[in-house]
N, C-alpha and C positions, 0 to 999 in steps of 0.2 A: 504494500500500500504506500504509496507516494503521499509524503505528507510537507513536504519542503519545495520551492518556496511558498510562500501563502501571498499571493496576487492580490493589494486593494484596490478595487475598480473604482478610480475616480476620472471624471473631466481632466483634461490638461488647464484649464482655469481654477482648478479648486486646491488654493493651497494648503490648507485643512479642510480633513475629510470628519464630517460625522456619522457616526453607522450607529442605530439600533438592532441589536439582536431579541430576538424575540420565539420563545415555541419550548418545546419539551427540555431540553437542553441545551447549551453551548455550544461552539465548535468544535469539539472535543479530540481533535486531532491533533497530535505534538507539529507547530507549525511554527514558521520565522517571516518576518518581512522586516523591510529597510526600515518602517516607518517608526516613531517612539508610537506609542498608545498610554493614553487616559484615557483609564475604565473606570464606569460606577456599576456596581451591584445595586440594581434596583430591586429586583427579587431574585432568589435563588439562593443555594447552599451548595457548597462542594469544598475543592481543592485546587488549589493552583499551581501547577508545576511550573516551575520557571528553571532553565538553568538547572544548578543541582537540589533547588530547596523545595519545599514544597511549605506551601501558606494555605490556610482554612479562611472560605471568603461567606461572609452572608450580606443581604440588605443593606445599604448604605458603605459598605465597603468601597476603599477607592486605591485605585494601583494605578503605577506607573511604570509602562513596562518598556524597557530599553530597545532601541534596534537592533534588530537580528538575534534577539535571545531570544533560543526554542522555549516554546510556554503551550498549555493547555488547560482550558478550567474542564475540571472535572466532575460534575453535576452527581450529588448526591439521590436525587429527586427525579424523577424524567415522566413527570406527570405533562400535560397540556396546556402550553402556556403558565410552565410553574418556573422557566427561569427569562430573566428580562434585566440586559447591561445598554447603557448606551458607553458608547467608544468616542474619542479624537484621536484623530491619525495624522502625524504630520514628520516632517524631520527639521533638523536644525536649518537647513537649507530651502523650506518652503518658499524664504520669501528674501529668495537671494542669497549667494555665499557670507555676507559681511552685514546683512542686517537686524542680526542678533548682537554684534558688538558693538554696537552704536552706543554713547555712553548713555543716553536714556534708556535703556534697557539692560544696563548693569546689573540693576537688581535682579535680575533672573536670571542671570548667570549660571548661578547655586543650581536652578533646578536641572539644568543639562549636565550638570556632572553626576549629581544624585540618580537620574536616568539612565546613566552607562549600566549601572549594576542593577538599577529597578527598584523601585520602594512604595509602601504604602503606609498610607495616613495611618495616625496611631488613634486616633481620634476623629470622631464624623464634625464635620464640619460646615454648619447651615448653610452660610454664605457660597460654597463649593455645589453643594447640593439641588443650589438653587441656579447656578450656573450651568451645571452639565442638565439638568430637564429644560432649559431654556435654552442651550443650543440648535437642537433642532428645529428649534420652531422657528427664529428670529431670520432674519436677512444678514446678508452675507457681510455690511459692514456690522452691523452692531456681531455678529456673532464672531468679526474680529476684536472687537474690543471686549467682548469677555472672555475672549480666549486669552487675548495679556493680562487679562489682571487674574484669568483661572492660573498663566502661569507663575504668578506673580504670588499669590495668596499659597501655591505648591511649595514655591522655593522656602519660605518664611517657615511653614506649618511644621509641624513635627510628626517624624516620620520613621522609620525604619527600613535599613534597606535589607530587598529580597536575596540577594547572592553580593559577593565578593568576587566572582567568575566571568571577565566580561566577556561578549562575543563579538567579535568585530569583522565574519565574516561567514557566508553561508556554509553549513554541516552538507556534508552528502549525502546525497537520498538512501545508498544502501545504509550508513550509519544510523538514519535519522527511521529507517523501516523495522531496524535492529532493537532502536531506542522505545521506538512507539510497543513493538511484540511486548516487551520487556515492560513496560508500564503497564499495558492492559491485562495482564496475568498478574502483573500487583497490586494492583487498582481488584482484582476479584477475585484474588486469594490470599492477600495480606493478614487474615485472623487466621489463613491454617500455618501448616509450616512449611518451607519455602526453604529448600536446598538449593545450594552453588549449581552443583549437578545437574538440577530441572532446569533452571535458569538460566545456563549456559548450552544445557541442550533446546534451549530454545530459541537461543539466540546463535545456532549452529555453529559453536566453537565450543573449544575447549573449557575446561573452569580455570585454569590459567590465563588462557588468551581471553576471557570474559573478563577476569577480574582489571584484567590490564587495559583492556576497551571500555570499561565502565569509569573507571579511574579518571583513565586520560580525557574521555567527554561528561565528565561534569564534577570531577576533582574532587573528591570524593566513593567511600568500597558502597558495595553495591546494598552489602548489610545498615552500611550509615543511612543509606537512603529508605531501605527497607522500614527501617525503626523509626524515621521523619514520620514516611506515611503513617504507622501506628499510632504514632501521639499524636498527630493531629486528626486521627478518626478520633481518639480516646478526646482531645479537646469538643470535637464536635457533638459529642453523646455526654459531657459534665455538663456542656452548657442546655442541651435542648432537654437530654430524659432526666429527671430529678429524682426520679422513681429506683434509676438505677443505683444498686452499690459502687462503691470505689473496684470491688471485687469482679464486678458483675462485668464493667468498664473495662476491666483490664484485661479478662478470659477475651471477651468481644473485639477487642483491638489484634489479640494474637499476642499475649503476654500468657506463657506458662503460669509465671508466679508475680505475683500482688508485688514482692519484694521488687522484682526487678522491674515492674514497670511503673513503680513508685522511683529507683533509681534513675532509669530513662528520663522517666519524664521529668525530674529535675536539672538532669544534665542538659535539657534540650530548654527548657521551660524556666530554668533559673528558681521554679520553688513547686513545693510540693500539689497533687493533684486537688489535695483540699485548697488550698492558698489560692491556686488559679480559679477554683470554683466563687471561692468568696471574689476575689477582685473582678471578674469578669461579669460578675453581675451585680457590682458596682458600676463598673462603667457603663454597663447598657442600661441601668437606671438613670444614670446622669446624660444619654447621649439622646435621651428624649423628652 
């Protein structure tokens, strides 16, 4: 399956591009294009592969995803019009080689470097909010003028970035057909257990020459990545089921034992699965 490059059909007139996605899921195929993208999670719940990280996305979430970093949202849900992003696509050179250095537009500078590697708002942010659902609608100058102060309010906002891994040039399609086999077998079997041996037989090599393929496109072992996608299924079921045990949580992610995936998830998470429970829904009290 050809999932590289990923073509955005725009006008030769249209220096930013806005897309609405809309229907059962995302585009869920590991893809890259030139362009940077500003996304909002309107609706929807999944996972975001980017690069070698993987980030848990719902409602009101907002990314920034760098050019030519492989990414794919991964929809948890694929019910009927149960997921819904609207996108800006653009690159640094939309509107000319040298019209982002202009010294009136210093201040956003910050945000094209923080894009190399891709980052997301740590925080929902009304003002932002109200920008990307008023893209589409407006005309095409006013929808320039909130696109600078969208990037403008980016640059300032506090954020986190998605990888340390930049890409700064197209993966090959057998790599990138290798990459996609290899995610969709862990994306739907990530609670069982999950051997070098399957994994590398499925990616028709070796468990050597896998681990050494795996490594080298997204820098990081294949088990590092393995155990991302775990905790952050395991974040997505402390925040949503309440119902469930810490226990319950942990068998469901594909954690043997409670211990070790009380360990994981602080190594990953920086504090304990109760700690996250409590502050995470903290902040989605205060972000409405």
């Amino acid at each position: 399956m050809k999932v590289f490059p990923y073509q955005i059909l725009r006008s030769k007139d249209e220096n930013i591009f806005v897309k609405i996605d809309r229907g059962d899921i995302f585009y869920d195929k590991l893809h890259q294009h030139e362009e940077i993208q500003i996304a909002q999670i309107v609706k929807g719940e999944g996972q975001l592969l980017m690069s070698e990280t993987v980030s848990s996305y719902r409602p009101g979430d907002i990314f920034v995803i760098g050019g030519n970093s492989p990414h794919l949202f991964q929809s948890l849900e694929r019910q009927e019009d149960s997921s819904h992003m609207i996108s800006v696509f653009f690159t640094k050179k939309s509107f000319g080689d040298n019209f982002f250095n202009i010294s009136q537009l210093q201040q956003i500078g910050n945000f094209f470097e923080k894009s190399k590697a891709g980052f997301k708002l740590k925080r929902r942010t009304p003002t932002v909010d109200k920008i990307m659902q008023r893209m589409p609608e407006v005309d095409k100058f006013s929808q320039f003028l909130l696109f600078l102060k969208l990037l403008k309010i980016l640059s300032s906002s506090e954020s986190e970035l998605l990888t340390d891994y930049e890409y700064g040039q197209n993966i090959s399609t057998n790599d990138s057909n290798r990459l996609k086999v290899i995610i969709d077998y862990v994306m739907d079997n990530f609670h069982n257990d999950i051997t070098l041996e399957k994994i590398a037989d499925l990616a028709c090599i070796t468990p050597n020459a896998f681990c050494h393929f795996f490594k080298q496109r997204t820098d990081k072992t294949f088990f590092q990545f393995l155990i991302e996608i775990r905790i952050e299924h395991a974040c997505h079921l402390i925040i949503k089921d309440h119902d469930l045990t810490m226990a319950d949580i942990s068998a469901r992610s594909g954690f043997k034992s409670i211990s070790n995936f009380n360990r994981k998830f602080k190594e990953l998470k920086g504090m304990t699965p109760s700690q996250y429970y409590r502050k995470k829904n903290r902040t989605m009290a205060g972000s409405y």
